[in-house]
DRENFIDREN-205142 format. One record per residue (C-alpha): x, y, z. Coordinates in nm, 2 decimals, m for minus. Each point is the difference from the previous one (the first is absolute). Layout:
BEGIN
atom east: X	north: Y	up: Z
...
This chain:
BEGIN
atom east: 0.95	north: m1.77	up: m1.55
atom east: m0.09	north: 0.32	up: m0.15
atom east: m0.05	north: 0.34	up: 0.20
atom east: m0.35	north: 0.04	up: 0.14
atom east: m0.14	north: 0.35	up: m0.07
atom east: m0.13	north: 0.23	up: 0.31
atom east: m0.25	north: 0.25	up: m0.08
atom east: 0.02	north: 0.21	up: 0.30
atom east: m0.37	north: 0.21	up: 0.02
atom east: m0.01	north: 0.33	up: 0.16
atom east: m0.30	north: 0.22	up: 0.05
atom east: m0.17	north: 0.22	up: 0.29
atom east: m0.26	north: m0.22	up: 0.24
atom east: m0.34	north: m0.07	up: m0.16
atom east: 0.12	north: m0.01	up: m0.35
atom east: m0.02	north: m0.38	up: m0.08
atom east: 0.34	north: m0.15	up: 0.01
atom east: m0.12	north: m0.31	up: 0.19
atom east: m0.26	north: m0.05	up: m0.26
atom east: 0.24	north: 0.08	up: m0.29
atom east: 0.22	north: m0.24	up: 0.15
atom east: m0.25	north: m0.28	up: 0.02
atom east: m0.15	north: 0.08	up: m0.34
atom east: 0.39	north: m0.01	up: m0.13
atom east: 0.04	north: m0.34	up: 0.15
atom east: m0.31	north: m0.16	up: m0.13
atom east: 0.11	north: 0.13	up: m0.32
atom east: 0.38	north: m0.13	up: 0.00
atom east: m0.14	north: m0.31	up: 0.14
atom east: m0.26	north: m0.08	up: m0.23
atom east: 0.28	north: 0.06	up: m0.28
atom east: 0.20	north: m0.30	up: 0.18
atom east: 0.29	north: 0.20	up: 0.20
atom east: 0.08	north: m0.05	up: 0.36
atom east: m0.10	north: 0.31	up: 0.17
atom east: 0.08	north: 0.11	up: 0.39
atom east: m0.11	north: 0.25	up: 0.23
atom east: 0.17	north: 0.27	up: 0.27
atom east: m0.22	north: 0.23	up: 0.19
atom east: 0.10	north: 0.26	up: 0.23
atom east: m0.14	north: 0.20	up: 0.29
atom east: 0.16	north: 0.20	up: 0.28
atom east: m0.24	north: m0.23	up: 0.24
atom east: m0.11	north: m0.35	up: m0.01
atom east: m0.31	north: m0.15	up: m0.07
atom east: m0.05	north: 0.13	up: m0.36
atom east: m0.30	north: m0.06	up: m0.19
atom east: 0.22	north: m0.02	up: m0.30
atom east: 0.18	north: m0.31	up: 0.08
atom east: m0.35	north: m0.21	up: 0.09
atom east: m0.09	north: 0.08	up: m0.32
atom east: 0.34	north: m0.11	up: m0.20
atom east: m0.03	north: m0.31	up: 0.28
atom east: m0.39	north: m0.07	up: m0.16
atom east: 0.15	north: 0.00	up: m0.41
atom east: 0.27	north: m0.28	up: 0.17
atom east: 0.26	north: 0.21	up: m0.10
atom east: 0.38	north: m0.02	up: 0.11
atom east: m0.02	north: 0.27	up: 0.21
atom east: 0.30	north: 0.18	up: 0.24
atom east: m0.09	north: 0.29	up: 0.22
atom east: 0.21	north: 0.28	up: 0.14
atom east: m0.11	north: 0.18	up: 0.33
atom east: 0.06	north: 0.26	up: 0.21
atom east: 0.10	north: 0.24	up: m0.28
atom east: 0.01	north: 0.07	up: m0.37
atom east: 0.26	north: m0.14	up: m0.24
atom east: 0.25	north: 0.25	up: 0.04
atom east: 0.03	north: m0.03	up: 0.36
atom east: 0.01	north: m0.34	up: m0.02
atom east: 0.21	north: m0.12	up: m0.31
atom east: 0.18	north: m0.26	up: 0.14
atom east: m0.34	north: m0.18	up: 0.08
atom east: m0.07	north: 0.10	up: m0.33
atom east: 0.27	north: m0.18	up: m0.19
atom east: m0.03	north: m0.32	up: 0.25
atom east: m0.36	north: m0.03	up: m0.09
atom east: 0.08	north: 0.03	up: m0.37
atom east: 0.28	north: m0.24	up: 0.03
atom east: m0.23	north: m0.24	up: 0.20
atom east: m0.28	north: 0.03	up: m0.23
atom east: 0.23	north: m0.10	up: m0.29
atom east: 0.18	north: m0.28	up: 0.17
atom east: m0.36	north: m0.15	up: 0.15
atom east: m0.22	north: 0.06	up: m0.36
atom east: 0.24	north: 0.10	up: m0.31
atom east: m0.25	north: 0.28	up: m0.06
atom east: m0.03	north: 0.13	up: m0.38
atom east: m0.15	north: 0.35	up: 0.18
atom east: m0.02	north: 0.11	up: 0.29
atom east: m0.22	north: 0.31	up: 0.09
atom east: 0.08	north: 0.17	up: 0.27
atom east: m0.23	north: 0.28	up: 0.18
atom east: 0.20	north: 0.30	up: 0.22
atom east: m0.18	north: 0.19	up: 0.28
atom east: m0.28	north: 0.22	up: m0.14
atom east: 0.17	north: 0.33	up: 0.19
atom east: 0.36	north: m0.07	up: m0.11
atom east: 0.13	north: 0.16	up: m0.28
atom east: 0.43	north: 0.03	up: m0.17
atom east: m0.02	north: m0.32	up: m0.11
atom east: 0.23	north: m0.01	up: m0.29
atom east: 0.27	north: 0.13	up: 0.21
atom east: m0.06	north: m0.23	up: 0.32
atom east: m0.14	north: m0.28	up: m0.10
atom east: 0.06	north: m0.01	up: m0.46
atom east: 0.34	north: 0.06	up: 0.00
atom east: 0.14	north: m0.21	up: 0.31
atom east: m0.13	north: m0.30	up: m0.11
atom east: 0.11	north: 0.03	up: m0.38
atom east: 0.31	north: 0.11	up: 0.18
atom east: 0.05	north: m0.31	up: 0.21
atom east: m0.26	north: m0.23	up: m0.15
atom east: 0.03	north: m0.02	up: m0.35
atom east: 0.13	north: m0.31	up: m0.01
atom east: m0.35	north: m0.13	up: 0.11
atom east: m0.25	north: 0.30	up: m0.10
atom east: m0.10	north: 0.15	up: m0.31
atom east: m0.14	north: 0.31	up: 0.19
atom east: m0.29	north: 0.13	up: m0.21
atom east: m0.08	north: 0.42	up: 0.02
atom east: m0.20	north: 0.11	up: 0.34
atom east: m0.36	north: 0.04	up: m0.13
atom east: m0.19	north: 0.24	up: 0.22
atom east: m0.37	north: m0.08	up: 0.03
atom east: m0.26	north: 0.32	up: 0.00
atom east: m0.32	north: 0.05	up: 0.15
atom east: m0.17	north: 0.21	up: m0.28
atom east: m0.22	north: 0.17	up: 0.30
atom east: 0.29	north: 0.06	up: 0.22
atom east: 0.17	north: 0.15	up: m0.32
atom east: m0.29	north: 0.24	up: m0.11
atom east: 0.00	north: 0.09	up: 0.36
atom east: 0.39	north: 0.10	up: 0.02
atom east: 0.00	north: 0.18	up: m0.37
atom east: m0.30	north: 0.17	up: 0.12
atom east: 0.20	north: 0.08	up: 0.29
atom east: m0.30	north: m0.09	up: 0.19
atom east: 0.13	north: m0.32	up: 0.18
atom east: m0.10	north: m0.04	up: 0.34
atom east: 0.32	north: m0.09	up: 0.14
atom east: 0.30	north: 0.25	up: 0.13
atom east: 0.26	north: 0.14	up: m0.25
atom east: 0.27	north: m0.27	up: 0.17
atom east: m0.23	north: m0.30	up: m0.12
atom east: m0.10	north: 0.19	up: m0.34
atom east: 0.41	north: 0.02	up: m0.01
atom east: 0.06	north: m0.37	up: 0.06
atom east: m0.28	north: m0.13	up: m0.28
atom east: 0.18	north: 0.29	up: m0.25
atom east: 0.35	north: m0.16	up: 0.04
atom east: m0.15	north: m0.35	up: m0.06
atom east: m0.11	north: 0.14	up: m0.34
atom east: 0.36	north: 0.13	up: m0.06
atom east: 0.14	north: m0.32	up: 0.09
atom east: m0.20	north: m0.19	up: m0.23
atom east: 0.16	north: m0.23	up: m0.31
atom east: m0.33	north: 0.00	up: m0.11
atom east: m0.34	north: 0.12	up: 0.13
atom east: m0.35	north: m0.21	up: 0.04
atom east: m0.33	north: 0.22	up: 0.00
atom east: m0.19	north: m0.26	up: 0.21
atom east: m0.36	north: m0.11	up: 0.01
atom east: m0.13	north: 0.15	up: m0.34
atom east: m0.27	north: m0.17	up: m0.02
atom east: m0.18	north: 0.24	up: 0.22
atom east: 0.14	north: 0.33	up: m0.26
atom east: m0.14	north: 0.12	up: m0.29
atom east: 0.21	north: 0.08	up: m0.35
atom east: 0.00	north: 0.33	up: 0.13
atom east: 0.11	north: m0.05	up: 0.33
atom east: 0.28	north: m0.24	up: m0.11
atom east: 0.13	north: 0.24	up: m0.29
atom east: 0.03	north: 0.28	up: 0.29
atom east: 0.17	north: m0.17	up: 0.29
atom east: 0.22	north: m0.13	up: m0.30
atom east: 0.09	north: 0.34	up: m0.17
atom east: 0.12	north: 0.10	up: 0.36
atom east: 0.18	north: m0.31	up: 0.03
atom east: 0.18	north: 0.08	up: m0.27
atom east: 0.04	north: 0.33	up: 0.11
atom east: 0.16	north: m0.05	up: 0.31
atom east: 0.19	north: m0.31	up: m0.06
atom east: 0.14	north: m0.01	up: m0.32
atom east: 0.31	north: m0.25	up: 0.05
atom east: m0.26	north: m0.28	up: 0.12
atom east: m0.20	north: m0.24	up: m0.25
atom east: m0.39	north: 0.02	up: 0.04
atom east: m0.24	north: m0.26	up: m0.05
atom east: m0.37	north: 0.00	up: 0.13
atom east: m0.15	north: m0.33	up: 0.13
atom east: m0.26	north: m0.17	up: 0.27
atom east: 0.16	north: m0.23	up: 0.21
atom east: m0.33	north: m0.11	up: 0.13
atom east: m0.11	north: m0.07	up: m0.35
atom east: 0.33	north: m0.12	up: m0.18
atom east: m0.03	north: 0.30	up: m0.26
atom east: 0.30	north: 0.10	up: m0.10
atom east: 0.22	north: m0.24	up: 0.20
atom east: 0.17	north: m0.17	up: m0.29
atom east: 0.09	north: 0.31	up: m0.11
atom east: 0.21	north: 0.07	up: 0.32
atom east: 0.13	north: m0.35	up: 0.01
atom east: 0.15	north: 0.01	up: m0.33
atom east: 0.13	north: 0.33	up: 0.06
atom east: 0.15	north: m0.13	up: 0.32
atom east: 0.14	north: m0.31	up: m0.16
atom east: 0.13	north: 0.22	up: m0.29
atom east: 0.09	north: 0.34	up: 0.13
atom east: 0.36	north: 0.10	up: 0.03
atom east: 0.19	north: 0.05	up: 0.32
atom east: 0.01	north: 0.31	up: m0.06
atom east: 0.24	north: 0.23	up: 0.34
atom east: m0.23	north: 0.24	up: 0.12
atom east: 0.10	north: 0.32	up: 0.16
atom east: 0.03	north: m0.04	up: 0.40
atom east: m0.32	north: 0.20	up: 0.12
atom east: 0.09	north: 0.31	up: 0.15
atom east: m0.23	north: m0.05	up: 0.34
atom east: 0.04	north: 0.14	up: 0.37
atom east: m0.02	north: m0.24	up: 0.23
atom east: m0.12	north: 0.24	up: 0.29
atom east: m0.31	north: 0.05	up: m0.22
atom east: m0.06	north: m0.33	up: m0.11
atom east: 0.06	north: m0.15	up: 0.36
atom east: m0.26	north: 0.28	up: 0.15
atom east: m0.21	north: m0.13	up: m0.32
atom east: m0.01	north: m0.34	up: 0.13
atom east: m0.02	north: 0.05	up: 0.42
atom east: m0.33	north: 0.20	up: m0.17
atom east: m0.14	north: m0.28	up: m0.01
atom east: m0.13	north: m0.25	up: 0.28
atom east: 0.05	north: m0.38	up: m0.09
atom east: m0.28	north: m0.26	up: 0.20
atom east: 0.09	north: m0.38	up: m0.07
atom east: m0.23	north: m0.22	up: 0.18
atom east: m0.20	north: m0.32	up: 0.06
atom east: m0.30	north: m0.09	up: 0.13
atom east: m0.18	north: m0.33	up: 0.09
atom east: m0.36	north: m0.04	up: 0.02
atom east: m0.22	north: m0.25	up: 0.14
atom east: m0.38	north: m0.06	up: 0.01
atom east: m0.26	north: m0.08	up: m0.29
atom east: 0.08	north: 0.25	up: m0.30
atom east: m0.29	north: m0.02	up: m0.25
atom east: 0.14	north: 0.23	up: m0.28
atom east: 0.40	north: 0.04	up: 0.10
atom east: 0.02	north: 0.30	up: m0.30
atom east: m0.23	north: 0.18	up: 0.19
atom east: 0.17	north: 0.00	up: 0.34
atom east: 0.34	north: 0.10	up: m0.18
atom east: m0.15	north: 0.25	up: m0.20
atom east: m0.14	north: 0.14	up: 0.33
atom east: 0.36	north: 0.03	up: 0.11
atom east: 0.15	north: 0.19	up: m0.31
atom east: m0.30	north: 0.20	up: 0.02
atom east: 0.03	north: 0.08	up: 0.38
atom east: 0.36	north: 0.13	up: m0.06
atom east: m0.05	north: 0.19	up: m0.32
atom east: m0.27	north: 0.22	up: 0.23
atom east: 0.19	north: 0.07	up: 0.28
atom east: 0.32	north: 0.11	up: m0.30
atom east: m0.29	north: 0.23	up: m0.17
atom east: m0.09	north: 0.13	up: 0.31
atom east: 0.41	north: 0.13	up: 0.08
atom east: 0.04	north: 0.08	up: m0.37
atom east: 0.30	north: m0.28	up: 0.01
atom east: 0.02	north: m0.11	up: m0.34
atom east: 0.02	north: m0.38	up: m0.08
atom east: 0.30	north: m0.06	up: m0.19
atom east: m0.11	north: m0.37	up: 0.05
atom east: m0.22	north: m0.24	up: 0.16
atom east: 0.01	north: m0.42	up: m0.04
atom east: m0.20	north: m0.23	up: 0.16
atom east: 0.10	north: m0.39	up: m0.07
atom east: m0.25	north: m0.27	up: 0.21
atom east: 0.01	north: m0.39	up: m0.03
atom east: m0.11	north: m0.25	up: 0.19
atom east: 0.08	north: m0.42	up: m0.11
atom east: m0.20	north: 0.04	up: m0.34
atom east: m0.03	north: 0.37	up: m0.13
atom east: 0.17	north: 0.33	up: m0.01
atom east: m0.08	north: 0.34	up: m0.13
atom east: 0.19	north: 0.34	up: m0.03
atom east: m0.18	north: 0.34	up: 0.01
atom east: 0.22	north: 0.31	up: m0.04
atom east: m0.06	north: 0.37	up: 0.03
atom east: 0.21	north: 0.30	up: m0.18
atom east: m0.10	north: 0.38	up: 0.10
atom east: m0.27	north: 0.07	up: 0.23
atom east: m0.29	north: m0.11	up: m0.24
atom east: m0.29	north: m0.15	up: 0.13
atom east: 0.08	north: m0.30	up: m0.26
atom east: 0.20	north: m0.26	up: 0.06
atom east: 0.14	north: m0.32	up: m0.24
atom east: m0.01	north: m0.33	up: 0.05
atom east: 0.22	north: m0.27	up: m0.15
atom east: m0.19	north: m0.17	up: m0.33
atom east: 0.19	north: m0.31	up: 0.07
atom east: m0.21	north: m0.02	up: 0.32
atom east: m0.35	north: m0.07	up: 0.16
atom east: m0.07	north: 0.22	up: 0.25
atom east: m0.37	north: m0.18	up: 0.11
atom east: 0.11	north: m0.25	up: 0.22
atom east: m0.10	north: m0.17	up: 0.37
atom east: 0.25	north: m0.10	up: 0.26
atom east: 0.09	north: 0.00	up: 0.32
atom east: 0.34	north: 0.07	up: 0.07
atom east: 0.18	north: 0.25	up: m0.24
atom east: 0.39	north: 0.16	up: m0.01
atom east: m0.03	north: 0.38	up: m0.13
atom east: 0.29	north: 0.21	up: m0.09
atom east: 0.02	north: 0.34	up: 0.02
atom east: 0.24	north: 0.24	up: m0.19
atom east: m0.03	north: 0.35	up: 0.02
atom east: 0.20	north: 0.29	up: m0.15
atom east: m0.15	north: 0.31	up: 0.11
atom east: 0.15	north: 0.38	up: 0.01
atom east: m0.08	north: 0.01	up: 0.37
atom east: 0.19	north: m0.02	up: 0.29
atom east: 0.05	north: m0.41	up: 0.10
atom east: m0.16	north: 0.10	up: 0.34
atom east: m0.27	north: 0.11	up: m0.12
atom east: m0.05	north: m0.31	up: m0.28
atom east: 0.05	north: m0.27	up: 0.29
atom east: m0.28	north: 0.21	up: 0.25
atom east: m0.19	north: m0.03	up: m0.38
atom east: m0.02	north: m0.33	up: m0.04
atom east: 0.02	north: m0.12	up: 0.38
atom east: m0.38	north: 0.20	up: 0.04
atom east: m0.09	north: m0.20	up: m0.38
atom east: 0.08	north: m0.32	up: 0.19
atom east: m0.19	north: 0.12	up: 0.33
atom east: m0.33	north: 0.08	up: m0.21
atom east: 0.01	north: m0.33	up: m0.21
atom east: 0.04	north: m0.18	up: 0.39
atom east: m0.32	north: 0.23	up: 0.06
atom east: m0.20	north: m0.06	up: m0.27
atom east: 0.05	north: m0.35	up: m0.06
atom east: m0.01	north: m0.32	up: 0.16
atom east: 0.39	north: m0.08	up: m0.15
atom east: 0.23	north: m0.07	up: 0.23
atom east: 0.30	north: 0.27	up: m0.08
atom east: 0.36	north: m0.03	up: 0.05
atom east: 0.28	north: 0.20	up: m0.12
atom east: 0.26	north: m0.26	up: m0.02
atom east: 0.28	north: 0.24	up: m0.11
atom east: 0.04	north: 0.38	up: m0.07
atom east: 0.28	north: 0.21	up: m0.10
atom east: m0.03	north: 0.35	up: m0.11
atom east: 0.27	north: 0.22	up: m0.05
atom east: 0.12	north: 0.28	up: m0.24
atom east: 0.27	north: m0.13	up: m0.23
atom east: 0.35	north: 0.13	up: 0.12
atom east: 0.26	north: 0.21	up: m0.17
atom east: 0.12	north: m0.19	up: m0.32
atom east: 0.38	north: m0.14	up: m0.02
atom east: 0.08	north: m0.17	up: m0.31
atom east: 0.27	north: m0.26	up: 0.04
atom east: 0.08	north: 0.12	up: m0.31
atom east: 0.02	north: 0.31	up: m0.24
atom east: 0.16	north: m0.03	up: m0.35
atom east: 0.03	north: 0.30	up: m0.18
């Protein structure tokens, strides 16, 4: 059996690695290869993985903290995957607030898992309104998190300007030329994961790219762990019960409830998800910034009746995790008050993530 190849994505929250991921798969898969999944969150109940579950996709999930705190379950899940499904690709997604990938995560496993793995360069997914916002140096965020999405950049193999299909010519040629600027040892390409523009481009270059040793990022980890306890982390999940005439519109009432209450603080949304099913449907809506729009998944109908639902929520907010669970405790209370649903939170963790401690650092 030949090695499977792991594309390891990397990319600050909001930028569309899930849906790069997915897009990737259908791609790969329509092209008859074997394709497998690993998500990863520092919480459970991820919105990520019901999607990946929804494609029927071989799919492994680590928990409870990013790859490089948590190799080992790393490498089992990659051995497991390929013992279970003989994957030709695996894609695998890392925490949207981690970053020194190459030298945690890159280099261990080609150190110790060659034998299985041809490990592909970390490609770093960008938000092109999050970067207009930090070379602007308007972002919203503190200098710590501005510090964590600039050392993703540095540690990028190659870079992904994400969701062009919203950009002009214009706007793409700028954002590109600082790019370029600012990160001249990574490979650029431009694409629309939603779309599919541009993704063979990056597949071939994956599939075709040498393994080229980057320099270990130079990175302090007292700034990039204040960078990451920054931000407040809500996982949770919700049942409802009671007749539900347009289930889209009761979850948009959620997302909208909570991106209020962050406008009102000036807490800026790094990300908001919102997956719901019940024994026929599903639907995704997702929020990035503070905007008053929000996006819904194509692949979904969000105009549907029921009468017992399963919501989850993931947050990622630069707000204290107090203050996000008090949040989106008084969006549950006012949905109990203004509808006839009956609401339970059936789980709820919220947390800021803690200090980062790679198993491993290869320099």
């Amino acid at each position: 059996m030949g090695k499977s190849e792991l594309i390891l994505i990397s990319g600050f929250l909001g930028s569309g690695k899930t849906t790069l991921m997915l897009s990737a798969a259908d791609l790969l898969r329509r092209r008859g290869l074997e394709v497998a999944c690993i998500t990863n969150d520092q919480g459970e109940q991820l919105v990520d993985s019901k999607m990946v579950l929804r494609k029927e996709l071989p799919l492994q999930q680590i928990q409870g903290g990013c790859f490089c705190c948590r190799f080992e379950k790393l490498a089992d899940s990659i051995n497991e995957i390929i013992e279970l499904h003989s994957p030709d690709v695996i894609i695998a997604e890392a925490v949207g607030s981690c970053t020194d990938l190459t030298a945690t995560v890159i280099r261990p496993l080609q150190a110790m898992h060659g034998e299985l793995l041809e490990v592909r360069p970390l490609s770093v997914v960008v938000d092109p309104g999050r970067l207009a916002a930090m070379m602007s140096q308007s972002a919203a965020f503190t200098k710590e998190i501005v510090y964590l999405f600039q050392k993703q950049l540095e540690d990028a193999g190659c870079i992904l300007l994400n969701k062009t299909d919203l950009l002009s010519a214009d706007e793409i040629d700028g954002l590109k030329s600082g790019l370029r600027s600012n990160f001249e040892s990574a490979h650029l390409l431009q694409l629309s994961a939603l779309t599919g523009s541009g993704l063979s481009d990056w597949l071939h270059y994956m599939k075709h790219a040498e393994s080229v040793i980057l320099p270990v990022l130079d990175i302090d980890y007292d700034i990039y762990a204040e960078g990451e306890a920054q931000l407040g982390w809500l996982n949770a999940s919700i049942a409802l019960n009671g007749p539900m005439f347009d289930v889209g519109k009761v979850c948009s009432s959620i997302i909208e409830g909570m991106l209020i209450s962050f406008r009102s603080l000036k807490a800026e949304t790094a990300h908001l998800k919102l997956w719901a099913q019940d024994a026929k449907h599903s639907l995704k809506i997702s929020a990035v910034h503070n905007q008053d729009s929000y996006t819904a998944d194509h692949t979904t109908s969000l105009q549907w009746r029921s009468d017992a639902v399963t919501i989850w929520v993931n947050a990622r907010v630069n707000i204290g995790s107090e203050q996000l669970r008090e949040i989106f405790t008084g969006t549950m209370r006012g949905l109990r008050e203004t509808s006839a649903l009956t609401v339970s939170v059936e789980r709820m963790d919220c947390f800021a993530p803690s200090r980062p401690v790679p198993s491993y650092r290869m320099v």
